[in-house]
N, CA, C and O atoms as a CHARMM CRD file, in Angstrom:
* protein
*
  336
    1    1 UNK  N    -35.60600  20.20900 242.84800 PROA 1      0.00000
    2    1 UNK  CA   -35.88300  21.54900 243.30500 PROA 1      0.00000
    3    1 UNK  C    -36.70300  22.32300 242.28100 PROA 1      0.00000
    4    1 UNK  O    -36.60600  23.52400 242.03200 PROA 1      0.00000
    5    2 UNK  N    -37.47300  21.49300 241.76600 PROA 2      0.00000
    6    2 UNK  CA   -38.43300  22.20100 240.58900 PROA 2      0.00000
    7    2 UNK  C    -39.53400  23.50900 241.23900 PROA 2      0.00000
    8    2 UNK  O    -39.99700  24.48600 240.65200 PROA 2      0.00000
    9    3 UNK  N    -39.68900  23.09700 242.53300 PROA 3      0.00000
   10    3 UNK  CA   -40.79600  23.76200 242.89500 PROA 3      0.00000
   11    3 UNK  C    -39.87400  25.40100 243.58700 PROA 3      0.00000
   12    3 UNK  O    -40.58200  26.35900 243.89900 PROA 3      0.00000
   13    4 UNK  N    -38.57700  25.48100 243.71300 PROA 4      0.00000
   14    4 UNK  CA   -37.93500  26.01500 244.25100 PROA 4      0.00000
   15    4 UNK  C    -37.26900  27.02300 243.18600 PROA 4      0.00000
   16    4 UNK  O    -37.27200  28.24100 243.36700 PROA 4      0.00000
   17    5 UNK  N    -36.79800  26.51300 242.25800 PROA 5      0.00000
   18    5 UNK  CA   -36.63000  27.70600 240.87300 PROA 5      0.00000
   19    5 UNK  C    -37.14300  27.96200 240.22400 PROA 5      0.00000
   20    5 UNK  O    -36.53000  28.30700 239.21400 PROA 5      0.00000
   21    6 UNK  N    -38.77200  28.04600 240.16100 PROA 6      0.00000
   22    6 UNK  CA   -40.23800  28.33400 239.70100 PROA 6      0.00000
   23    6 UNK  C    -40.61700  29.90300 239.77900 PROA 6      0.00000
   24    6 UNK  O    -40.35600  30.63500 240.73400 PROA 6      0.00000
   25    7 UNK  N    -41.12300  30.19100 238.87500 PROA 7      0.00000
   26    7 UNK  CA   -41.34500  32.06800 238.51700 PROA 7      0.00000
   27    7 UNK  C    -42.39400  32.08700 239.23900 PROA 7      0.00000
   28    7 UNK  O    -43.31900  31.28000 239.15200 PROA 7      0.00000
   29    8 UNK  N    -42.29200  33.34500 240.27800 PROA 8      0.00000
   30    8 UNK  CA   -43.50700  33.63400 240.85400 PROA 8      0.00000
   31    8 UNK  C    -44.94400  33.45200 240.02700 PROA 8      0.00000
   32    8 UNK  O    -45.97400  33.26700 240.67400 PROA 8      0.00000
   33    9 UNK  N    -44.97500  33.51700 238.42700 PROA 9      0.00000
   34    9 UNK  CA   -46.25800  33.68400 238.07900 PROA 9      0.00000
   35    9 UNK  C    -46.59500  32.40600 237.56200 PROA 9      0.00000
   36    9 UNK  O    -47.77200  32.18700 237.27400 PROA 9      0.00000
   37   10 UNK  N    -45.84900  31.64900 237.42400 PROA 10     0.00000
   38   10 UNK  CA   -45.68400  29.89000 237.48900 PROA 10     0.00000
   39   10 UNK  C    -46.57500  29.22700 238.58400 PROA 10     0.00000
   40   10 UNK  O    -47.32500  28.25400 238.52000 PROA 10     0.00000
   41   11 UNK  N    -46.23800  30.10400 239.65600 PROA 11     0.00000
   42   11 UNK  CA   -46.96200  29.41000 240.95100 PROA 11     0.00000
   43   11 UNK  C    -48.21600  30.51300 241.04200 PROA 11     0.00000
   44   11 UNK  O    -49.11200  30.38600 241.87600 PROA 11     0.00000
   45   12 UNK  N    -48.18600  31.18100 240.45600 PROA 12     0.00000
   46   12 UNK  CA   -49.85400  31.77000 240.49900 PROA 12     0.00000
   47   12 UNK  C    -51.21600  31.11300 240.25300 PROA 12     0.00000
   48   12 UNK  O    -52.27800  31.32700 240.83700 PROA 12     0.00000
   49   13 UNK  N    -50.97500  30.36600 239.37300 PROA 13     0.00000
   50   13 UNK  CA   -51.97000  29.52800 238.40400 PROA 13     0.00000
   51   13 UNK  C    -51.74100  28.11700 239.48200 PROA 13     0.00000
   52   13 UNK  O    -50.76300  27.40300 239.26200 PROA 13     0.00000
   53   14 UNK  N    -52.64300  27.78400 240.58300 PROA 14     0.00000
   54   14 UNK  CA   -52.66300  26.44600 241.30700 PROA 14     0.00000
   55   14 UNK  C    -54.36500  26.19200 241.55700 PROA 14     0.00000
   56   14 UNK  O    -55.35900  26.89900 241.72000 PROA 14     0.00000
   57   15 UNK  N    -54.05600  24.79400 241.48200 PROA 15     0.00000
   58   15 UNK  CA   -55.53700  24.31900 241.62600 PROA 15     0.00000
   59   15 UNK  C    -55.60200  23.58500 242.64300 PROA 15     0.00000
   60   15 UNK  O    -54.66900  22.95200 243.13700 PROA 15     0.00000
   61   16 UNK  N    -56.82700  23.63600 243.05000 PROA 16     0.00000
   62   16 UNK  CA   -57.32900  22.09800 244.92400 PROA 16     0.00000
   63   16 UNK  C    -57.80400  21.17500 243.41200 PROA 16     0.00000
   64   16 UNK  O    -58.45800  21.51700 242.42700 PROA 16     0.00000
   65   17 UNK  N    -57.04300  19.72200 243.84000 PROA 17     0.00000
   66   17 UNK  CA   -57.13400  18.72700 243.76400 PROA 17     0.00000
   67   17 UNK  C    -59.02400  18.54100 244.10500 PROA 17     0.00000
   68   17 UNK  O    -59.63400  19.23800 244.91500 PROA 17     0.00000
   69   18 UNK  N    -59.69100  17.34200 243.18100 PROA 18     0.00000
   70   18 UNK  CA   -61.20000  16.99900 243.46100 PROA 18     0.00000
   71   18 UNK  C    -61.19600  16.39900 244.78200 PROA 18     0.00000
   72   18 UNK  O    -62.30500  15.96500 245.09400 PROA 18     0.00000
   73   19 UNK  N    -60.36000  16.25400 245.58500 PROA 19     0.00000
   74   19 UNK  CA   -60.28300  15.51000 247.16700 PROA 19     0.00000
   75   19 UNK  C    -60.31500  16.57700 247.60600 PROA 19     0.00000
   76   19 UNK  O    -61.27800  16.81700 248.33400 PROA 19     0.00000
   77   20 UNK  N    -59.26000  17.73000 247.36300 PROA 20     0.00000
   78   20 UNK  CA   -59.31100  18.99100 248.67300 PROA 20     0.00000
   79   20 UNK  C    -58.05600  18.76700 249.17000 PROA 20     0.00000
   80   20 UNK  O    -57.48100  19.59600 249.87500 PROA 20     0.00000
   81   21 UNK  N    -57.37600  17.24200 248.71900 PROA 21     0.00000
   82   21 UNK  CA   -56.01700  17.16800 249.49900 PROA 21     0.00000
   83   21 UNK  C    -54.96900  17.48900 249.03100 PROA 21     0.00000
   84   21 UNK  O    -53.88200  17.42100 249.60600 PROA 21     0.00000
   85   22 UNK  N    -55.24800  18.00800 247.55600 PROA 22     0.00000
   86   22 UNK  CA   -53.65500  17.78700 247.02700 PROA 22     0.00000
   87   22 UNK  C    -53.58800  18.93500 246.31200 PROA 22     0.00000
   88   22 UNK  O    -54.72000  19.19400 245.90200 PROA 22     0.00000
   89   23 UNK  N    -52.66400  19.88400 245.91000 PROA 23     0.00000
   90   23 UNK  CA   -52.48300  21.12300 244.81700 PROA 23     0.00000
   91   23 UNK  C    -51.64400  20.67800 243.90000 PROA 23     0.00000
   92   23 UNK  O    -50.66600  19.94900 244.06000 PROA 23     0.00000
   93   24 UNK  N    -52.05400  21.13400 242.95800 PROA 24     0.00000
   94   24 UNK  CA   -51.57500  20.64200 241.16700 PROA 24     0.00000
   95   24 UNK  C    -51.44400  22.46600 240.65800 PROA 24     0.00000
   96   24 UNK  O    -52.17700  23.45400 240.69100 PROA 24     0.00000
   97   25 UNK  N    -49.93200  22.10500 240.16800 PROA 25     0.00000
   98   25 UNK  CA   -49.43400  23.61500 239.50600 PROA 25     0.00000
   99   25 UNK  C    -49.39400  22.46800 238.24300 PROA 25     0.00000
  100   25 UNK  O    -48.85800  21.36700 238.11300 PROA 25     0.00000
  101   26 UNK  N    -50.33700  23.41100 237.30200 PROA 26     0.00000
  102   26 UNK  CA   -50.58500  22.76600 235.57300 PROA 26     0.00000
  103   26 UNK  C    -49.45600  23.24900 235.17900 PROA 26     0.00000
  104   26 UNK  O    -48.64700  22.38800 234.83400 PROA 26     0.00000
  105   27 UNK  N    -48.97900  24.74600 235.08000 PROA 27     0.00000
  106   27 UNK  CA   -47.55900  24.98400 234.36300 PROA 27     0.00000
  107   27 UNK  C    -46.39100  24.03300 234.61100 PROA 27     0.00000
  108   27 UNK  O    -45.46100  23.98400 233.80700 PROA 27     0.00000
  109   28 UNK  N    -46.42300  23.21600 235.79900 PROA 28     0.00000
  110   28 UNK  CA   -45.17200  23.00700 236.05400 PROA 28     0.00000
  111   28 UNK  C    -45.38400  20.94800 235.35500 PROA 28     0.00000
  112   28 UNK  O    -44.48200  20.30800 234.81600 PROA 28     0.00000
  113   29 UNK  N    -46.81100  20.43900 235.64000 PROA 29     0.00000
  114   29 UNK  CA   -47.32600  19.22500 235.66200 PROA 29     0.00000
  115   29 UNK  C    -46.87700  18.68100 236.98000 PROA 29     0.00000
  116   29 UNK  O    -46.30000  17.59600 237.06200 PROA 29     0.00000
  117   30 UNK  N    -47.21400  19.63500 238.27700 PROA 30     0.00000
  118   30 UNK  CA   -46.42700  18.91100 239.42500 PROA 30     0.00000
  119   30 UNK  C    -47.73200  18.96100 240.51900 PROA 30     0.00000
  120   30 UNK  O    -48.47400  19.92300 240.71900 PROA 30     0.00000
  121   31 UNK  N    -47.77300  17.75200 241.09900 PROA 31     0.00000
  122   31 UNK  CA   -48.60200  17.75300 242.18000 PROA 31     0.00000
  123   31 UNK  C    -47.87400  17.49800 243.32200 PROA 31     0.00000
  124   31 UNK  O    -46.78100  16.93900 243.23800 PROA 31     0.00000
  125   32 UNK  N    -48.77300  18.14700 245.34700 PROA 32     0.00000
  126   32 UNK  CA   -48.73000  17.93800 245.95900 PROA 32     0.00000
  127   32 UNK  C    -49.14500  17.58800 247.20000 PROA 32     0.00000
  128   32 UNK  O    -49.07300  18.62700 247.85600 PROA 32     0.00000
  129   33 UNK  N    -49.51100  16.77100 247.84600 PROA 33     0.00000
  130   33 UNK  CA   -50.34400  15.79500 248.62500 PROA 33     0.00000
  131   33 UNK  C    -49.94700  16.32000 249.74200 PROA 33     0.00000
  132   33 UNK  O    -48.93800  16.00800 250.37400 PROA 33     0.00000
  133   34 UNK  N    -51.17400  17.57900 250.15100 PROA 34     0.00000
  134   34 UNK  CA   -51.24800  18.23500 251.74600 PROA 34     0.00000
  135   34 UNK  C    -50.90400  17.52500 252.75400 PROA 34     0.00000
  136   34 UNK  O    -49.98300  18.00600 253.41400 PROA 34     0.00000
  137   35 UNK  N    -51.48200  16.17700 253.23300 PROA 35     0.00000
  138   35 UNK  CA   -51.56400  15.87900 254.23500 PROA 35     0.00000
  139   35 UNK  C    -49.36700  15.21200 254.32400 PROA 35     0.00000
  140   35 UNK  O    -48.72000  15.30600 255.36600 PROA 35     0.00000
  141   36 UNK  N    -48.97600  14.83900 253.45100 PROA 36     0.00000
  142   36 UNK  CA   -47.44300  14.76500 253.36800 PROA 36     0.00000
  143   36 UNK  C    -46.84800  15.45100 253.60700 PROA 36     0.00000
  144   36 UNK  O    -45.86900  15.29300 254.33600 PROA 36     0.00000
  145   37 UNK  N    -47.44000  17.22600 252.72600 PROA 37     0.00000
  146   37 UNK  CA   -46.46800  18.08700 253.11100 PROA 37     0.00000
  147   37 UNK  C    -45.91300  18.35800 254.93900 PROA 37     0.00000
  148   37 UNK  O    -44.86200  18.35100 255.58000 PROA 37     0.00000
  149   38 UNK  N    -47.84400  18.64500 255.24800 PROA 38     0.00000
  150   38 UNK  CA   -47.86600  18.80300 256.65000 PROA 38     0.00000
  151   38 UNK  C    -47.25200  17.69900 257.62400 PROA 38     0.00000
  152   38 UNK  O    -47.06900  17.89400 258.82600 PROA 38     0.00000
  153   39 UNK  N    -46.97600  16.59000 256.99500 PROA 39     0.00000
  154   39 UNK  CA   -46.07600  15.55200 257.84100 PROA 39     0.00000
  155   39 UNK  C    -44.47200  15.55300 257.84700 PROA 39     0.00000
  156   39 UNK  O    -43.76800  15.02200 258.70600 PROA 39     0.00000
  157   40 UNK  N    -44.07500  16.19600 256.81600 PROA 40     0.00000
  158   40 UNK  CA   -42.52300  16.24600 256.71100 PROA 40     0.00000
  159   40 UNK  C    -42.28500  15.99300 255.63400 PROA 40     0.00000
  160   40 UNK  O    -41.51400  16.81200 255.13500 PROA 40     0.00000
  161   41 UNK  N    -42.73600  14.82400 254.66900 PROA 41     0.00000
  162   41 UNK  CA   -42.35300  14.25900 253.85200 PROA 41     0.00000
  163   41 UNK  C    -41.37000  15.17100 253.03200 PROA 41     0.00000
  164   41 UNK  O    -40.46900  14.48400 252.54900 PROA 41     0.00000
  165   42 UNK  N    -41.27900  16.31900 252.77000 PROA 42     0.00000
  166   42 UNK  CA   -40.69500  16.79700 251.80900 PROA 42     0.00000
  167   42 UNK  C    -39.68200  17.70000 252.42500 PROA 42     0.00000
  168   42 UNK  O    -39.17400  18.54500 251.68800 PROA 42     0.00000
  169   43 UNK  N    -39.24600  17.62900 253.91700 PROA 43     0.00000
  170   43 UNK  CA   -38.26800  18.43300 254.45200 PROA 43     0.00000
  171   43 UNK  C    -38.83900  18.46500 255.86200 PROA 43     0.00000
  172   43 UNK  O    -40.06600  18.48700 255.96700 PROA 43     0.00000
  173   44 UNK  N    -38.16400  18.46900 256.84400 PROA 44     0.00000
  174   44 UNK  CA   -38.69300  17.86800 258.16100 PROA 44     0.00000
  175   44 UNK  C    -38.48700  19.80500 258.49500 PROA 44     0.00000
  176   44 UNK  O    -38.33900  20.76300 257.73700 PROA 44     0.00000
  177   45 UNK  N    -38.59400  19.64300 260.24700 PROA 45     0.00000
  178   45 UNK  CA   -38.76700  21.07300 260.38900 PROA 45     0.00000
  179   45 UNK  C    -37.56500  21.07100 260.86000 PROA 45     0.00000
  180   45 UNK  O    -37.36100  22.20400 261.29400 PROA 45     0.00000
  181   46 UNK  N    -36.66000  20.41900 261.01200 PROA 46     0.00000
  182   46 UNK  CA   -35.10300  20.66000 261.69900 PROA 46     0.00000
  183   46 UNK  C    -34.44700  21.17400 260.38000 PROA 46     0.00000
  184   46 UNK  O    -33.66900  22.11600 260.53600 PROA 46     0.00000
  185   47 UNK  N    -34.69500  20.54100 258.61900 PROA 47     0.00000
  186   47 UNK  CA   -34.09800  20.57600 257.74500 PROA 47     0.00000
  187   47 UNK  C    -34.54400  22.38800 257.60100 PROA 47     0.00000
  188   47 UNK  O    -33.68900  23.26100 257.74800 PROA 47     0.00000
  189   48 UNK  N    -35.68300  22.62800 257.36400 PROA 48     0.00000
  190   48 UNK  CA   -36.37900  24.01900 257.08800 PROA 48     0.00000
  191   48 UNK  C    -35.87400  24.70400 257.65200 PROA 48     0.00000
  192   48 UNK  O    -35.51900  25.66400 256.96900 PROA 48     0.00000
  193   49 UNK  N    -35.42800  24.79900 259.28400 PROA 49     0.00000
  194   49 UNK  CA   -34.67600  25.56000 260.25400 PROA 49     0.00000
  195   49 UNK  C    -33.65700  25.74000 259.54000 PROA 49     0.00000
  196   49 UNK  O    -33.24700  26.85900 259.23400 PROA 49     0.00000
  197   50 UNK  N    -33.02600  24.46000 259.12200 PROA 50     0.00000
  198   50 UNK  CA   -31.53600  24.81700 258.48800 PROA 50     0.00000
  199   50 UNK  C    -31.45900  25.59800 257.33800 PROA 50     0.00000
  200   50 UNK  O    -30.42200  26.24800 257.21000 PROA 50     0.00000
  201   51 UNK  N    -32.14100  25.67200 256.64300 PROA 51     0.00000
  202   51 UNK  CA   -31.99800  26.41500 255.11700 PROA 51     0.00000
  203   51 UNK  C    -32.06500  28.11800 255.65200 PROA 51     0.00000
  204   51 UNK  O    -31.34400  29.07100 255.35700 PROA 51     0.00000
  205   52 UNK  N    -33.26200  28.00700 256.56000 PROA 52     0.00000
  206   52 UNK  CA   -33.30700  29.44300 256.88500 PROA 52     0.00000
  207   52 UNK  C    -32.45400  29.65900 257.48300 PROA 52     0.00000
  208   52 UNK  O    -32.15600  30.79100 257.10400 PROA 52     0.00000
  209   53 UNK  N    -31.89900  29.43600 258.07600 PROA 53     0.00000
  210   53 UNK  CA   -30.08700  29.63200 258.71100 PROA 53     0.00000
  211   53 UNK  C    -29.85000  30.20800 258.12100 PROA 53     0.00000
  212   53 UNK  O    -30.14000  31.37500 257.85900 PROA 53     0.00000
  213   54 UNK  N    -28.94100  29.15000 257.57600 PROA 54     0.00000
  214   54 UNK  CA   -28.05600  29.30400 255.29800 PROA 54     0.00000
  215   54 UNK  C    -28.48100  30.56300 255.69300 PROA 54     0.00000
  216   54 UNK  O    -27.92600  31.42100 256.37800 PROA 54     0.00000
  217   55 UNK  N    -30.04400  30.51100 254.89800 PROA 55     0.00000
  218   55 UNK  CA   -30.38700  32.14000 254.40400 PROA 55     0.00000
  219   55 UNK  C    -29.83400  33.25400 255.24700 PROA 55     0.00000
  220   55 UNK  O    -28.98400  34.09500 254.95300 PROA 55     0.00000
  221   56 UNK  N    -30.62000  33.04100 256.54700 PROA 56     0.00000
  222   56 UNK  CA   -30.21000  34.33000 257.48300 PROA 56     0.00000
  223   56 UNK  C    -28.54500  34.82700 257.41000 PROA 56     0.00000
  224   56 UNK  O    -28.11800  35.85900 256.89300 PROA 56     0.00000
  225   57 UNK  N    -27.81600  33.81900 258.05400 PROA 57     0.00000
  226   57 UNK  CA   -26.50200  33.93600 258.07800 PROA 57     0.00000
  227   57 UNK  C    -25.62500  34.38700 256.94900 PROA 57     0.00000
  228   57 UNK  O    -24.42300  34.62200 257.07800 PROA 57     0.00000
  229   58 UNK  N    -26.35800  34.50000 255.74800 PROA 58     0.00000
  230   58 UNK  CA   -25.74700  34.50100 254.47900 PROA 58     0.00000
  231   58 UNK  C    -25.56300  36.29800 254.66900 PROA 58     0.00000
  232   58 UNK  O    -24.58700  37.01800 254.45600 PROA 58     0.00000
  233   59 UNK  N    -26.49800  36.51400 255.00000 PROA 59     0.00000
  234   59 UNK  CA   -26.91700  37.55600 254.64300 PROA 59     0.00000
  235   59 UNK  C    -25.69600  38.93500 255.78800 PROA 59     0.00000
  236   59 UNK  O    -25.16700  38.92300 256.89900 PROA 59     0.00000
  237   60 UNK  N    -25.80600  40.05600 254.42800 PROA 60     0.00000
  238   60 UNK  CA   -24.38600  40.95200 255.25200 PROA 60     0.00000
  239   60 UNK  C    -25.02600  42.19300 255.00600 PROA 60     0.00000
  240   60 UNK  O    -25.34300  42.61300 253.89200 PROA 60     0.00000
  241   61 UNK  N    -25.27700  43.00300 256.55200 PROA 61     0.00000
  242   61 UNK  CA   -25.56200  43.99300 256.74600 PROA 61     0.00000
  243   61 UNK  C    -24.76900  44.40800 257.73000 PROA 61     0.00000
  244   61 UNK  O    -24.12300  43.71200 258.51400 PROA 61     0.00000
  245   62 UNK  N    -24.87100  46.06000 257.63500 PROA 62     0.00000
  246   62 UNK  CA   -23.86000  46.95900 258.73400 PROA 62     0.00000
  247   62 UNK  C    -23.83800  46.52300 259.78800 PROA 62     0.00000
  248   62 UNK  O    -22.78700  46.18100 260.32900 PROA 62     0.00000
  249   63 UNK  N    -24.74800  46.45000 260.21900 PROA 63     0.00000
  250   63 UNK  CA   -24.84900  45.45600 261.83700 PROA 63     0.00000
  251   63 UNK  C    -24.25800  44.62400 261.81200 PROA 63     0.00000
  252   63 UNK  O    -23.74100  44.63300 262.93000 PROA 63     0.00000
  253   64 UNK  N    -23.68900  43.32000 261.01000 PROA 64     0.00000
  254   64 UNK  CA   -23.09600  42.50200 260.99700 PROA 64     0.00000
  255   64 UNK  C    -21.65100  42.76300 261.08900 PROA 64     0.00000
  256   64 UNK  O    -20.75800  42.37600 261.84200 PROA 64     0.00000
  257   65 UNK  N    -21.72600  43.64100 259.95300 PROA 65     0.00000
  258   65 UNK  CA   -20.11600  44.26200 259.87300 PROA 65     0.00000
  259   65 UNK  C    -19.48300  44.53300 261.18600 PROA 65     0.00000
  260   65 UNK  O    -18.49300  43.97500 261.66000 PROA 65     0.00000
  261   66 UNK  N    -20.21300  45.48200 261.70300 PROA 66     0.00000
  262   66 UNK  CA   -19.80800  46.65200 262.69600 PROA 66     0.00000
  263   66 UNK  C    -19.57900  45.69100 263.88500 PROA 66     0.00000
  264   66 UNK  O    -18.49100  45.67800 264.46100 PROA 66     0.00000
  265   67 UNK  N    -20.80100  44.72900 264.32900 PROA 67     0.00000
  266   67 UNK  CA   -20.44700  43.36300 265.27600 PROA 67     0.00000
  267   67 UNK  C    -18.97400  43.22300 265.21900 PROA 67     0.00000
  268   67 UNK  O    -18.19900  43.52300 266.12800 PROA 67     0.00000
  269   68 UNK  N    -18.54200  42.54300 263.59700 PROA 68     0.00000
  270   68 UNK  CA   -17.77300  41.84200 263.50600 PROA 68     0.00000
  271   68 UNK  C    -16.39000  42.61800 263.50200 PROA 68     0.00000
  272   68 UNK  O    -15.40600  42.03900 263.96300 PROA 68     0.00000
  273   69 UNK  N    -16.28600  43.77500 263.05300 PROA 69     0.00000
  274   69 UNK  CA   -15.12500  44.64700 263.56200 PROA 69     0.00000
  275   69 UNK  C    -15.06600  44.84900 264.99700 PROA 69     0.00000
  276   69 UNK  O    -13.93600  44.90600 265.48300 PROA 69     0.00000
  277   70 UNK  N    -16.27900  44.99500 265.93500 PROA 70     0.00000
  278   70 UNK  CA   -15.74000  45.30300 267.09900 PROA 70     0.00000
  279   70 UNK  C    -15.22300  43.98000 267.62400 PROA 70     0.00000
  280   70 UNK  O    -14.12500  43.93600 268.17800 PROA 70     0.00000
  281   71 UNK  N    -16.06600  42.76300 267.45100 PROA 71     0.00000
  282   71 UNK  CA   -15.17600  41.73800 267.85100 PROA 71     0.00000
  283   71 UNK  C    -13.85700  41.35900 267.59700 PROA 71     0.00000
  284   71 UNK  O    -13.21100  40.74400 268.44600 PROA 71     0.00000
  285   72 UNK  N    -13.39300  41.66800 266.50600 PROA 72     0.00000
  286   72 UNK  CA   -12.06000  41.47000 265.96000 PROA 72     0.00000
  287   72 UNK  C    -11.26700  42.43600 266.82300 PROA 72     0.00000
  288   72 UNK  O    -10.15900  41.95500 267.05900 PROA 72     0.00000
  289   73 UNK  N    -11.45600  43.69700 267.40900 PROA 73     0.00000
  290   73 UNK  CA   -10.94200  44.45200 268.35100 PROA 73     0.00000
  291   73 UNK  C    -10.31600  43.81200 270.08800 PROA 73     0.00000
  292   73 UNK  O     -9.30400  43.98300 270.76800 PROA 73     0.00000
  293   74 UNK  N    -11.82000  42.90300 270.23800 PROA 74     0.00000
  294   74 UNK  CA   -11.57800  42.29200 271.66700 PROA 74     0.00000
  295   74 UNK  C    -10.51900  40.96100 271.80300 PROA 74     0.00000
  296   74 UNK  O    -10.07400  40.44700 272.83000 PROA 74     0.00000
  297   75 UNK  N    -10.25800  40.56000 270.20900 PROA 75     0.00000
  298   75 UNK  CA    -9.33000  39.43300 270.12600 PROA 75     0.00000
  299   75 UNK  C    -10.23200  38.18200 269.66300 PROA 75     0.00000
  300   75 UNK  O     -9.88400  37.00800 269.78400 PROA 75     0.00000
  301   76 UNK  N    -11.76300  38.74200 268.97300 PROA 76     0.00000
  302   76 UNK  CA   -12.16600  37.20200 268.30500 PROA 76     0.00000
  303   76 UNK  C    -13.63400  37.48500 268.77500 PROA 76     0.00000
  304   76 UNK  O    -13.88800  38.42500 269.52800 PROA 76     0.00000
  305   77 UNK  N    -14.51300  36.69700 268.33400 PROA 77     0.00000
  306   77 UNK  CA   -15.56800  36.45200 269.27600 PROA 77     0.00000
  307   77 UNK  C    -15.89500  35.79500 270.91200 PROA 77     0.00000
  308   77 UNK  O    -15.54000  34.69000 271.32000 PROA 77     0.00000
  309   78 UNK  N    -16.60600  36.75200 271.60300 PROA 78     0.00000
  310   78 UNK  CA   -16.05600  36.70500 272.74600 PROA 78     0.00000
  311   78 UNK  C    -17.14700  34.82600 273.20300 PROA 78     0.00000
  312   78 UNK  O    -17.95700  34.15000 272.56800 PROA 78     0.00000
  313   79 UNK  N    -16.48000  34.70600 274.64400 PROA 79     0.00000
  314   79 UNK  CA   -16.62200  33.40300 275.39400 PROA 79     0.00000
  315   79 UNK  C    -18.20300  32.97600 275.70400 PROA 79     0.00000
  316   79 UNK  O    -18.92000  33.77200 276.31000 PROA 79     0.00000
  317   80 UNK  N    -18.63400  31.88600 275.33200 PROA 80     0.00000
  318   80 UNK  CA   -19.91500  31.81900 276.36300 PROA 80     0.00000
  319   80 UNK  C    -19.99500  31.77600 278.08400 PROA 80     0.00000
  320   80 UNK  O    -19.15500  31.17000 278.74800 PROA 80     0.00000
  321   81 UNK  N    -20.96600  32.40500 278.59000 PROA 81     0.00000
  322   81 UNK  CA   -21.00300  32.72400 280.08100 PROA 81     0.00000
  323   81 UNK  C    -21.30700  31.19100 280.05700 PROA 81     0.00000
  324   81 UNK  O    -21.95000  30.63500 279.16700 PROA 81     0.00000
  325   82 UNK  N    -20.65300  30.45700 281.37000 PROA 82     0.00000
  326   82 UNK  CA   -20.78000  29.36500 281.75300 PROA 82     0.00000
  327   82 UNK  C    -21.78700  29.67500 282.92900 PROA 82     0.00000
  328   82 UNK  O    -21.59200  30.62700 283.68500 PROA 82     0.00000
  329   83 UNK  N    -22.89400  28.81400 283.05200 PROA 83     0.00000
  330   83 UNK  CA   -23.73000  29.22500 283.88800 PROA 83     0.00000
  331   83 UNK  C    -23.61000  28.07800 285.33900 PROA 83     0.00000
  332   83 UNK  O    -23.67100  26.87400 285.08700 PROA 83     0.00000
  333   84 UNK  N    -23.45000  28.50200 286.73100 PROA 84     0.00000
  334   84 UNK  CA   -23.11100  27.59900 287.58800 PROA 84     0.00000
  335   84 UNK  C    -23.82000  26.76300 288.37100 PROA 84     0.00000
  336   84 UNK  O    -23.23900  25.97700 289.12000 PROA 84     0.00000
């Protein structure tokens, strides 16, 4: 997760590779090969969905709260509509 706990000004300084295909961060000595990224290689898009989950869900605002007290009122979170 090198590329992931990296200082914003760490990742300032990036160069195009002499192909055009690949970006090289010199601070870090790390390269990465576009046409991989854009294939998955480094986290598919089901995995990416998931992190942003994590993230979203992590996250606690009044709205959440206030949801979650009124649900606790009705006896829980309420049922999914079964559709016929």
């Amino acid at each position: 997760m090198w590329l992931k706990s990296a200082s914003a000004p760490t990742l300032t300084d990036i160069e195009i590779t002499p192909s055009g295909l690949g970006l090289h961060v010199p601070k870090l000595d790390a390269d990465l090969y576009l046409p991989a990224l854009l294939e998955g290689v480094f986290g598919s898009r089901q995995w990416m969905a998931g992190l942003m989950g994590q993230t979203g869900g992590a996250m606690r605002t009044p709205a959440k709260a206030a949801a979650s007290r009124e649900n606790g009122k009705l006896g829980g979170r309420p049922r999914k509509a079964i559709a016929a």
